[in-house]
C-alpha positions as a printed Julia matrix, in Angstrom:
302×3 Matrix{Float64}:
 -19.72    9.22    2.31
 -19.73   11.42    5.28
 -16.61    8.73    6.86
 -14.92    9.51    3.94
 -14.8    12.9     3.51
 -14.68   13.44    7.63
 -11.25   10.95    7.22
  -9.79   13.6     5.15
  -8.77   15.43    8.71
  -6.39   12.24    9.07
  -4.39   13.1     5.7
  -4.03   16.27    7.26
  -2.36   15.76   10.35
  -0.03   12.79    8.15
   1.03   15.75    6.02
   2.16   18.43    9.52
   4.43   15.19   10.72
   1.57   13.86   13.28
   1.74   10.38   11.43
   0.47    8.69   15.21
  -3.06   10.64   15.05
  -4.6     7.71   12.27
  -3.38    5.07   14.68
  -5.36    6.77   17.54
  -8.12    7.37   15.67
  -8.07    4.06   14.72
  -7.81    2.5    18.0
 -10.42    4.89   19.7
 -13.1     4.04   17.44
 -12.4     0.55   17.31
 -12.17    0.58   21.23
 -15.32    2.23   21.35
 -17.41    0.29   18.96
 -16.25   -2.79   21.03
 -17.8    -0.73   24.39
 -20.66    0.42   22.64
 -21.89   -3.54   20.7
 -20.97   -4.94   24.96
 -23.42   -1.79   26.21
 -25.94   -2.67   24.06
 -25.78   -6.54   24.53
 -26.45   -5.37   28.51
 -28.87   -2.92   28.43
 -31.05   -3.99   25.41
 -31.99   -6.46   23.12
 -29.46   -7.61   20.31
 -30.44   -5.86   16.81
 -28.44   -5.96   13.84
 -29.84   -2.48   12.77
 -28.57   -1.52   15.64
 -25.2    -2.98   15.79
 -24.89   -1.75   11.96
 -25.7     1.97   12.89
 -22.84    1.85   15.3
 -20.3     0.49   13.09
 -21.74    2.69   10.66
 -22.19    6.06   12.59
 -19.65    5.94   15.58
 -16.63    6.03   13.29
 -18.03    8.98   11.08
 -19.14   10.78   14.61
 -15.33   10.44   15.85
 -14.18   11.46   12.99
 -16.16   14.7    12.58
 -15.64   15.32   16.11
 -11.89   15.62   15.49
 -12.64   18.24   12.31
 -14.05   20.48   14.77
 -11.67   20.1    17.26
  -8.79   20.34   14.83
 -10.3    23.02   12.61
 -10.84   25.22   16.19
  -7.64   24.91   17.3
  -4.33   23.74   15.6
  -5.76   24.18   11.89
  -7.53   27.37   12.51
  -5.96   28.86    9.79
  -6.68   26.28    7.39
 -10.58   26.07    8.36
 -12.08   25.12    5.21
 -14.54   28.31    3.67
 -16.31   28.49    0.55
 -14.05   32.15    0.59
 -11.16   29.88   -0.49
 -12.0    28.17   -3.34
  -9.98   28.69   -6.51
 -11.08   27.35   -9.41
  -7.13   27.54  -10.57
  -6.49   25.09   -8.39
  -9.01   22.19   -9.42
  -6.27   20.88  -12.18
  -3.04   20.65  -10.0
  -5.41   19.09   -6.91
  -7.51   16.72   -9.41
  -4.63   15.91  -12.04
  -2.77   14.61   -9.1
  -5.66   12.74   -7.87
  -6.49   11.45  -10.72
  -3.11    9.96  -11.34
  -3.16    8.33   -8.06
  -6.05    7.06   -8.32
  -5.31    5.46  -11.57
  -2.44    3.69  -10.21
  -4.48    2.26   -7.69
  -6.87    0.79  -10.05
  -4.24   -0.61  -12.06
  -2.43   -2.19   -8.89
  -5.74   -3.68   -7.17
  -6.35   -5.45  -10.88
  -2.71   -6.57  -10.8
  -2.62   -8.24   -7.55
  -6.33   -9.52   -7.3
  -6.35  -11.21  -10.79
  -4.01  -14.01   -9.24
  -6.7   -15.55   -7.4
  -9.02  -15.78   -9.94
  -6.09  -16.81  -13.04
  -5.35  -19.95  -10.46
  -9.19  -20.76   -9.66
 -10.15  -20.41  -13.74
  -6.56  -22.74  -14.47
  -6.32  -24.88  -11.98
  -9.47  -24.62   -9.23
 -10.18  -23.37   -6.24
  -7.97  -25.36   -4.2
  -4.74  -24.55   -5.65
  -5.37  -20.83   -4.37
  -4.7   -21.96   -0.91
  -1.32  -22.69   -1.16
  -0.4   -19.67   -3.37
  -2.14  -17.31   -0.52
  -0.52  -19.09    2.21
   2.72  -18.64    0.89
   2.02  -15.0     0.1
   0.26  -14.05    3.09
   3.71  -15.9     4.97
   6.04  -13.82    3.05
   4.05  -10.6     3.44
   4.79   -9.99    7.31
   8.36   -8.44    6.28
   6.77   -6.1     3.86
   4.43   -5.39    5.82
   7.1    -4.63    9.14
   8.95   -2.06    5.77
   5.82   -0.37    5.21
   5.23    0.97    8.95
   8.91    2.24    8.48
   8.2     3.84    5.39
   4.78    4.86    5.78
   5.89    8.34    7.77
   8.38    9.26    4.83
   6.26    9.93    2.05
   4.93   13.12    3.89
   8.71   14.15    5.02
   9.64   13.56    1.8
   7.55   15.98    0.19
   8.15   18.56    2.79
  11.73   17.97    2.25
  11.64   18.21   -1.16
   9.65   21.22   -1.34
  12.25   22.72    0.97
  14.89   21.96   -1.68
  16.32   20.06    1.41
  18.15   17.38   -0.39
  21.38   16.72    1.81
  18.32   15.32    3.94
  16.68   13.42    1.62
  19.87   11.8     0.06
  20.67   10.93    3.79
  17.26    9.52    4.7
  17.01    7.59    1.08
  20.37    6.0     2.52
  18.96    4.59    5.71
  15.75    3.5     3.97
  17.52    1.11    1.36
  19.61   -0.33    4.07
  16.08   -1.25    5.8
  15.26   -2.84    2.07
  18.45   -4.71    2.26
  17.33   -6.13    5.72
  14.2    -6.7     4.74
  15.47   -9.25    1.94
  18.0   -10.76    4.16
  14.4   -11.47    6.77
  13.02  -12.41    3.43
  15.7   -15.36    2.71
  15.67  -16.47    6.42
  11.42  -16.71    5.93
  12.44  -18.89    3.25
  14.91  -21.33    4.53
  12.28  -22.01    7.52
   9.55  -22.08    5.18
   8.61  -25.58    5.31
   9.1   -25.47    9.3
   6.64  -22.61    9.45
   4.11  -24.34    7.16
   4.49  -27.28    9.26
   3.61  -25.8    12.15
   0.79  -23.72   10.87
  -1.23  -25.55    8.67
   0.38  -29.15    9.81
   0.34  -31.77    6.52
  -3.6   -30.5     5.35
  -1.81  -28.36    2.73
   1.48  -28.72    0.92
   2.98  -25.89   -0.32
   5.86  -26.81   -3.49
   9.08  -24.93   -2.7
   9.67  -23.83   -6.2
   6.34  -21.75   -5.18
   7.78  -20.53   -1.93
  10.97  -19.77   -3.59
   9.15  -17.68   -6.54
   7.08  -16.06   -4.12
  10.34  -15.01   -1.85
  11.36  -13.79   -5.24
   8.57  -11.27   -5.67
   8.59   -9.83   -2.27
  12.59   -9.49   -2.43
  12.16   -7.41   -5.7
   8.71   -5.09   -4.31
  11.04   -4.22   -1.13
  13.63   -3.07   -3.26
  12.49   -0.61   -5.01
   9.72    0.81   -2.59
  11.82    3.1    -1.01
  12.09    4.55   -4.83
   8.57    4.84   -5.19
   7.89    6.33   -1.92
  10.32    9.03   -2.87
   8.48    9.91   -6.42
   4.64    9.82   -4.76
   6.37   12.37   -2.37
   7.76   14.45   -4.92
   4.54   14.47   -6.85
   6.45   13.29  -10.44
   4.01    9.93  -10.95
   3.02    9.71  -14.62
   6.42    7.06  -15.35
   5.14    5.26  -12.81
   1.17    5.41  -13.59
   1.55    4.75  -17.56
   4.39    1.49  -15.75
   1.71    0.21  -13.49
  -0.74    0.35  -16.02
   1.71   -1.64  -18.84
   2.2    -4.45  -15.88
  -1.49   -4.62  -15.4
  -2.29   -5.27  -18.4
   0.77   -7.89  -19.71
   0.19   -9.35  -16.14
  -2.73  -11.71  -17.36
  -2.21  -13.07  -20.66
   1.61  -13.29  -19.02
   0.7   -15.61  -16.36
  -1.8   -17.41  -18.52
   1.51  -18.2   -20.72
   3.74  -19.04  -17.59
   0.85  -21.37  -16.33
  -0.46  -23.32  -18.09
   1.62  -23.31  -21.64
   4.89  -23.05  -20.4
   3.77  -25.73  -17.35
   5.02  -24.14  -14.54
   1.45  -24.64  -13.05
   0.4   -22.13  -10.05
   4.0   -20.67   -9.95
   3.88  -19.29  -13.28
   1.71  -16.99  -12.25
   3.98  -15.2    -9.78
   6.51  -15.37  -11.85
   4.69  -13.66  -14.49
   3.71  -10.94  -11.9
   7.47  -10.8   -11.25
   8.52  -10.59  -14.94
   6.03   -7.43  -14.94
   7.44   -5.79  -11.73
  11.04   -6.19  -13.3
  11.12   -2.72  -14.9
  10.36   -1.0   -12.08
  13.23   -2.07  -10.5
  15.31   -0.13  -12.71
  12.77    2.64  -13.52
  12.23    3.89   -9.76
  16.05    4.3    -8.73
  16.62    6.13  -12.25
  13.85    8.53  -12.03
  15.19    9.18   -8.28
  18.45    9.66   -9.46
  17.6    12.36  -12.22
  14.97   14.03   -9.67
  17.81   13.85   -6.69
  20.14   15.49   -9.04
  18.05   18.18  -10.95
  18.76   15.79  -14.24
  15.09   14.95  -14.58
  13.67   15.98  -18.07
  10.23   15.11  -19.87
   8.1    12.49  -18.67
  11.0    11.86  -15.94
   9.85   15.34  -14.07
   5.97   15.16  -14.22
């Protein structure tokens, strides 16, 4: 609990542009868990309690460390005090939050019910191949996300600024990264069967109607997320909560269909995941377009 709410300090330097500070933070403590278990293998006798209060403790000391330090120095001014609560403020902060948080629900359900849809349809083995071939295709979203990652702050500090001209210029460069993306995304696939090959040699054999499918899915999530990363700047999520939510729920009884009724065995269930990401493809650019524009009316604008 205390790691959590320490973390917070993190959020806070992503927000002022210092996107770096959660890698450092990251790497300190991970560096310094690593010195700490070697220390204690040397000087004393190997104890899980111990090695858990490290892991446990260290991180949430680091972090907590770099409250004071920050709060002391470069966020003086925003030093939290009882003094500056506002009750006023509990809807905007938690209405947000709340929204957020929903989505997240809705997406962990939408992308960890695969697993268990194959393992109930077709057993446990056939959810190797699936998560091969989505952990394979997953590197290029993956290399997108640490390029868009810094933008979602910028983005709301340029939108805030009414800086648009910026924005509209930025939004450019990012979609040309998504275009990229899918072009790494068709070359994954045409050396698919190489790659398996050399990872997993013949133990495992992974259909290319599966591989293709799953190329699919990660050409269409790289597309819009430049969109998306734009709106949770901006704030204006509900579209894209009460979306999320829809696809969560169709996502099941969906792939259910695709699998085992319509035959397409363990495919059919990323291509039901696809069928549900499909409006979001349109839904994302549109709602950037009216917000972009000052067009953006009803549920577009909240």
């Amino acid at each position: 609990c205390l790691r959590l709410v320490a973390k917070l300090i993190t959020t806070i330097y992503t927000a002022d542009q210092h996107h770096s500070m959660q890698g450092k933070i990251n790497f300190f403590i991970q560096v310094g868990s690593l010195l700490l278990v070697w220390l204690m293998t040397k000087f004393s006798e190997s104890s899980l309690l111990v090695f858990g209060i490290i892991y446990s403790f260290f991180p949430a000391l680091i972090l907590v460390a770099l409250n004071f330090f920050a709060f002391n120095n470069r966020y003086r001014e925003f030093k939290p005090s009882i003094n500056l609560w506002k009750k006023e403020y509990l809807k905007d902060i938690f209405g947000l939050g709340m929204k957020f948080f929903v989505i997240q629900i809705a997406k962990i359900i939408l992308f960890s019910t695969d697993n268990i849809i194959i393992t109930q349809l077709f057993g446990p083995e056939e959810v190797v191949p699936y998560n091969i071939a989505f952990k394979y295709f997953s590197i290029v979203e993956m290399g997108l996300s640490l390029i868009l990652m810094p933008y979602w702050s910028s983005m709301t500090e340029a939108y805030t600024k009414n800086d648009f001209d910026w924005i509209k210029q930025s939004m450019k460069n990012l979609i040309k990264f998504s275009f990229l993306s899918i072009l790494g995304i068709i070359i994954l696939l045409i050396f698919s069967n190489l790659f398996y090959k050399l990872w997993i040699g013949d133990e495992v054999t992974i259909p290319l109607s599966l591989s293709v499918y799953m190329a699919l899915y990660f050409a269409i999530t790289i597309f819009y997320a430049p969109f998306t990363h734009f709106i949770n700047g901006t704030g204006k999520i509900k579209l894209q909560m009460w979306a999320i939510i829809s696809t969560s729920v169709i996502n099941i009884p969906l792939s259910i269909y695709f699998a085992k009724t319509m035959g397409f065995g363990v495919s059919g269930v990323i291509i039901a995941t696809i069928v549900c990401l499909l409006p979001h493809v349109f839904l994302s650019p549109i709602q950037y377009s009216k917000i972009i524009n000052n067009k953006a009316y009803g549920i577009w604008n909240k």
